[in-house]
C-alpha positions in Angstrom: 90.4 -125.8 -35.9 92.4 -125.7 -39.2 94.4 -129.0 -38.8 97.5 -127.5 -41.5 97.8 -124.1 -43.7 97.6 -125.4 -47.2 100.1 -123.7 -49.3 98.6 -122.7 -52.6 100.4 -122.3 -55.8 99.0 -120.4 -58.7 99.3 -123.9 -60.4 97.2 -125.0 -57.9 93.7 -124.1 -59.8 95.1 -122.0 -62.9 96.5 -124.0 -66.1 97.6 -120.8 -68.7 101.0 -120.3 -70.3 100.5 -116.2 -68.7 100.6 -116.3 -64.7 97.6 -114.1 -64.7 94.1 -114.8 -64.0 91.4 -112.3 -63.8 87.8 -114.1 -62.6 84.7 -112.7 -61.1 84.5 -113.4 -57.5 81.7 -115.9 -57.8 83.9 -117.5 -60.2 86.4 -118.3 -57.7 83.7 -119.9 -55.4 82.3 -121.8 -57.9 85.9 -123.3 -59.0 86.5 -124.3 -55.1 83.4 -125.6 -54.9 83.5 -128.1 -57.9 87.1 -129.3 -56.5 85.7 -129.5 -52.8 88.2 -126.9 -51.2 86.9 -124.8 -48.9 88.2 -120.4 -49.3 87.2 -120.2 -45.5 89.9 -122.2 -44.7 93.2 -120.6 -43.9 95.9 -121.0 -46.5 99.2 -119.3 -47.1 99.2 -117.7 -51.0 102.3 -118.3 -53.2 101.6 -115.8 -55.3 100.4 -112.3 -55.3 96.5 -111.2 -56.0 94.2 -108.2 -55.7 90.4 -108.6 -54.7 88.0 -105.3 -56.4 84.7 -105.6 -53.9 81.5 -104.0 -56.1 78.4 -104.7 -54.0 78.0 -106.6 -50.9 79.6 -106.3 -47.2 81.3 -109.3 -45.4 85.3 -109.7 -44.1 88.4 -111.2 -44.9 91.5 -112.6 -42.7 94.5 -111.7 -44.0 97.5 -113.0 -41.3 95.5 -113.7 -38.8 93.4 -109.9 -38.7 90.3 -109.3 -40.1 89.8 -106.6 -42.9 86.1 -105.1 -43.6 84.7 -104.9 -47.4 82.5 -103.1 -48.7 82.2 -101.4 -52.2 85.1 -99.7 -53.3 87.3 -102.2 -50.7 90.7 -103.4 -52.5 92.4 -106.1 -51.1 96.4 -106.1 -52.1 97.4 -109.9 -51.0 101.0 -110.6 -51.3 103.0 -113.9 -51.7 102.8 -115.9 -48.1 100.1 -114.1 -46.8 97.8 -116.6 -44.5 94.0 -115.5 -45.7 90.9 -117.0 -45.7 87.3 -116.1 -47.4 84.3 -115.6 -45.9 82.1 -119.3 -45.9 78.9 -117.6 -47.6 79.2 -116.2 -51.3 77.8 -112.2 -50.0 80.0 -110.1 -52.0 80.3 -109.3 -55.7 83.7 -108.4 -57.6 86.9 -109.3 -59.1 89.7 -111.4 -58.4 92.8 -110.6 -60.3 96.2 -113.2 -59.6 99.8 -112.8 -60.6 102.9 -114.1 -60.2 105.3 -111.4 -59.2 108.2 -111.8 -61.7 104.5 -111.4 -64.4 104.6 -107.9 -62.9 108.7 -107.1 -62.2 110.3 -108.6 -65.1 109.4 -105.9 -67.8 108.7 -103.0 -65.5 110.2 -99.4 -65.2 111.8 -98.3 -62.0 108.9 -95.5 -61.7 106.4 -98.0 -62.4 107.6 -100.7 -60.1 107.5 -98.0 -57.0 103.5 -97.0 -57.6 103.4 -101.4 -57.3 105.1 -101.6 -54.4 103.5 -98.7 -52.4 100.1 -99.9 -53.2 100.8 -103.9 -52.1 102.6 -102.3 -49.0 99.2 -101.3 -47.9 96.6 -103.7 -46.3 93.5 -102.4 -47.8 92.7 -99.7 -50.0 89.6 -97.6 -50.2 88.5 -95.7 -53.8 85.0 -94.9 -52.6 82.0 -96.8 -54.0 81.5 -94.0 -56.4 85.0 -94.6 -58.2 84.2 -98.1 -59.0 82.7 -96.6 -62.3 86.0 -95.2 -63.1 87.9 -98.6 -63.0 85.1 -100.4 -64.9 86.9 -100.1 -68.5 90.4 -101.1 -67.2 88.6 -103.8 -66.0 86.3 -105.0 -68.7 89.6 -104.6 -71.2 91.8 -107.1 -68.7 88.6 -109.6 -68.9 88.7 -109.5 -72.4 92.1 -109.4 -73.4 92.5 -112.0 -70.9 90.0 -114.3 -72.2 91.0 -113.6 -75.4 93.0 -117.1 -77.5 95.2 -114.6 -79.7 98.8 -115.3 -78.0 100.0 -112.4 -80.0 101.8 -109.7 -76.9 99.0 -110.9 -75.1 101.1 -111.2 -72.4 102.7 -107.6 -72.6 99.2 -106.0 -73.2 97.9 -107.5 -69.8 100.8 -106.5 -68.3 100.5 -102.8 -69.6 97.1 -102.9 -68.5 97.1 -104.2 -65.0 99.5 -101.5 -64.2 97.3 -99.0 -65.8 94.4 -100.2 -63.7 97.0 -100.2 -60.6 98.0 -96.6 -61.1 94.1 -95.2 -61.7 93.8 -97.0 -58.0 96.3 -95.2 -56.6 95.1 -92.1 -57.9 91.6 -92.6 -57.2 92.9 -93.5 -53.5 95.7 -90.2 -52.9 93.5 -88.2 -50.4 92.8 -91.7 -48.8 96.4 -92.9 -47.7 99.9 -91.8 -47.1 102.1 -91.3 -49.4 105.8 -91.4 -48.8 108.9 -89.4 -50.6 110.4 -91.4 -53.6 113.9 -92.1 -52.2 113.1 -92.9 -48.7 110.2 -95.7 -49.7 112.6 -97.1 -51.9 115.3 -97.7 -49.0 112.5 -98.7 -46.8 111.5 -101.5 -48.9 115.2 -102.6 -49.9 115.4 -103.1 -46.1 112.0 -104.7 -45.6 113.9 -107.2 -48.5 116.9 -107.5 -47.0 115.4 -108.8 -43.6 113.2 -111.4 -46.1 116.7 -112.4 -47.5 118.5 -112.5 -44.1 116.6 -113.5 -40.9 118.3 -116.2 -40.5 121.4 -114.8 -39.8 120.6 -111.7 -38.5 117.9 -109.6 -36.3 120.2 -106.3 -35.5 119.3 -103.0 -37.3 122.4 -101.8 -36.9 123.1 -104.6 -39.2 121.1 -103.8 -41.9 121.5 -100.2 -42.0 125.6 -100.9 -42.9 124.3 -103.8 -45.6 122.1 -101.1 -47.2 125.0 -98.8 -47.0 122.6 -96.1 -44.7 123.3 -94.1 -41.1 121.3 -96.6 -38.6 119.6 -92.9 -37.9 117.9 -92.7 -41.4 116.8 -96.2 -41.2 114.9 -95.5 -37.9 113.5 -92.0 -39.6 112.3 -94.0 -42.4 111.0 -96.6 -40.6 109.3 -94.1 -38.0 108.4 -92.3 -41.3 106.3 -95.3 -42.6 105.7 -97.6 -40.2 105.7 -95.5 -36.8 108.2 -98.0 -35.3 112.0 -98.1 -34.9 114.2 -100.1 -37.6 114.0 -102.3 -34.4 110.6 -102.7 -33.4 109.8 -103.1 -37.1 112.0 -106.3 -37.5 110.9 -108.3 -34.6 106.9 -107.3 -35.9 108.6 -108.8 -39.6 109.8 -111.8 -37.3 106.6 -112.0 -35.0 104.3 -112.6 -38.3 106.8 -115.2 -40.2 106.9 -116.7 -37.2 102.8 -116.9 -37.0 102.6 -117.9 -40.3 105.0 -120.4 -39.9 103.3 -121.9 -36.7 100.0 -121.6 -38.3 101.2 -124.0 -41.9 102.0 -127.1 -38.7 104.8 -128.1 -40.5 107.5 -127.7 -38.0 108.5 -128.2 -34.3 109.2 -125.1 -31.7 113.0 -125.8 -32.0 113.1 -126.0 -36.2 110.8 -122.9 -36.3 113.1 -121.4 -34.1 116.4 -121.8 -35.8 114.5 -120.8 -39.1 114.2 -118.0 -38.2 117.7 -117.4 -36.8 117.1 -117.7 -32.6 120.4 -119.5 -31.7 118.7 -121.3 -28.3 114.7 -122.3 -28.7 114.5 -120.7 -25.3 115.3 -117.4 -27.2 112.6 -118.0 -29.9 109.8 -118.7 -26.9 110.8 -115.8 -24.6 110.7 -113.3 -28.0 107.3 -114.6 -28.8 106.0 -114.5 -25.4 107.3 -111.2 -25.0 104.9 -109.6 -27.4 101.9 -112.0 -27.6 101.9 -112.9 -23.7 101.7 -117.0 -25.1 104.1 -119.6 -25.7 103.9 -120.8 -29.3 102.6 -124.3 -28.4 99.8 -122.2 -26.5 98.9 -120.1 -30.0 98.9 -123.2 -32.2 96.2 -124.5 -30.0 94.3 -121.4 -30.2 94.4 -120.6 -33.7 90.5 -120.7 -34.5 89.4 -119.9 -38.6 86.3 -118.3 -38.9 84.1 -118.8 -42.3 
């Protein structure tokens, strides 16, 4: 049993003026290795990353589920996402890490959507035989990356990423979902909006007036994308945080609780027994990280 979620910073390993990185796979385990910390132990990201799988099969936990890889497996993790690596080095690939204002300070609105609707996803599948395709947006990042002309280097990796991120989502259409401009754009303001105000507020109803919206098109949308009501999608939103908070052993019952705006801690436990038939004392003591 994990006895706290370590937090990681992109500090934490990376020293760069550019908040980018782009490292094999078995680059990262070899790092972790030399400074004794363990990737099969949970941690909470503070920053945003993308794993590229090559060759190899093995899994990953990303908030507390486990995703499959395999060849042509992208992994989108976002900042505060609880993951941990499998123990044994079995896969081949790239690890590319950002912060997010490297990616949304100098983007276009158009571009900044294709981002979004590719992080919202928890895995994305190209196909083995697309990896070829991505191999010289790839190779350029490692070079320009590596690179010690300073000269737009940060622009040009920038440009690139975004290019590599766009053949990804083209190479994945016929695989996933995709959802109307407009309507994907509200739905995430929302999903922000209940980032920016749990604390004070779980009501859709709520939300739907802050974003200006009939509480009707925030349920379609919501439906649309998520298959749950504007409802049922915040208290899933409030179930995870609330996970991922539990899982960092940081706080009490009663401080997680009015974190994340329940009024009475008696609230908080009834809401998390409600949908995971456990107290949160009882999933603390279960919480078990596999290598």
């Amino acid at each position: 049993m994990s006895d706290k979620i370590e937090n990681i910073l992109f500090s934490r390993f990376v020293k760069q003026p550019i908040p980018f990185e782009f490292i094999t796979i078995r680059e990262l385990y070899d790092r972790c290795s030399k400074s004794g910390y363990d990737l099969s132990i949970a941690h909470r990201i503070a920053f945003h990353a993308l794993i590229i799988v090559t060759q190899g099969n093995s899994k990953h936990t990303i908030d507390f589920k486990e995703e499959v890889l395999m060849p042509g497996t992208i992994l989108p993790l976002t900042k505060n996402q609880v993951h941990a690596f499998n123990k044994d080095l079995i896969i081949k690939g790239y690890v590319i890490s950002f912060e997010e204002t490297f990616i949304t300070q100098n983007i276009s609105e158009k571009s900044l959507f294709h981002f979004l609707q590719i992080y919202y996803e928890p895995s994305v599948l190209i196909g083995e035989e697309n990896l070829k395709t991505l191999q010289p947006y790839l190779t350029l990042l490692k070079n320009v990356h590596e690179d010690g002309n300073q000269n737009m280097k940060s622009e040009t990796i920038s440009s690139l990423f975004i290019a590599l991120l766009f053949e990804i989502k083209r190479l994945s259409i016929y695989q996933h979902k995709t959802f109307e401009s407009q309507r994907f754009k509200d739905f995430i303001r929302f999903k922000q909006l209940i980032s920016h105000h749990y604390s004070e507020s779980h009501n859709a109803k709520e939300y739907a007036q802050k974003l200006l919206v009939s509480y009707k098109y925030l349920n379609d949308i919501c439906k649309e994308i998520t298959n749950k009501t504007a409802k049922a999608f915040i208290d899933s939103w409030l179930l995870l945080e609330i996970k991922r908070n539990i899982s960092e052993k940081k706080y009490t019952s009663q401080e997680i609780a009015f974190k994340m705006g329940f009024k009475e801690p008696s609230n908080f436990i009834r809401f998390f027994k409600k949908f995971t038939g456990i107290t949160p004392n009882q999933f603390q003591n279960k919480i078990i990280y596999k290598g």
